[in-house]
N, C-alpha and C positions, 0 to 999 in steps of 0.2 A: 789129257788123253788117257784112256782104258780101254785095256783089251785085255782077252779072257785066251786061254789055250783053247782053239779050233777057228777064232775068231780072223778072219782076213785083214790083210793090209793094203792099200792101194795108195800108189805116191803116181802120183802126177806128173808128166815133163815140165820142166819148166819151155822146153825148146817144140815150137813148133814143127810136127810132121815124128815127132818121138813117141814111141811108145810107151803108154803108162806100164808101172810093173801092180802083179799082185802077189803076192807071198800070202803065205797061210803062218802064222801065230803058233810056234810051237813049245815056247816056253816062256811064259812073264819073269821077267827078274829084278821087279820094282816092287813097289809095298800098294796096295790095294789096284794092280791092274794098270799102275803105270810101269811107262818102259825102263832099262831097255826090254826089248823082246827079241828074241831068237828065231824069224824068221827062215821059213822055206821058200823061196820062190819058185814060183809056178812055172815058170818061163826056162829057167834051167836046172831046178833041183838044187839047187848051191842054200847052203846056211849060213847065213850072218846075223852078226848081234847088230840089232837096229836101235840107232837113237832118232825117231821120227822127227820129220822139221813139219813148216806148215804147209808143205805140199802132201803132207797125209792125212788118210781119213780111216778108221776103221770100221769095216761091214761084219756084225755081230755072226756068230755062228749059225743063227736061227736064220736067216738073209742069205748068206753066203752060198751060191749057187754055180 
């Protein structure tokens, strides 16, 4: 996975009737755009360092709406 600062995160529920999260990418701290990443989530404003599983996907900066 790569992700760029501006670029969105979206993880998936694993549990039916849950809501997905999205966070916006606000700092990479891997070596070419891999994680962790320092996510913002959108849903409460809270930052955490993300180490994504495969319930994530990243939506490029240019996309992200």
């Amino acid at each position: 996975m790569q992700a760029h600062t501006g670029d969105r995160i979206i993880v998936e529920r694993a549990h039916l009737g849950e809501p997905r999260r999205v966070g916006e990418v606000i700092e990479v701290h891997g070596t070419d755009g891999a994680p962790p990443y320092l996510v913002r989530w959108l849903d409460t404003g809270h930052e955490t360092l993300l180490f994504p599983g495969p319930d994530a996907r990243v939506e490029p900066r240019a996309q992200a709406r």
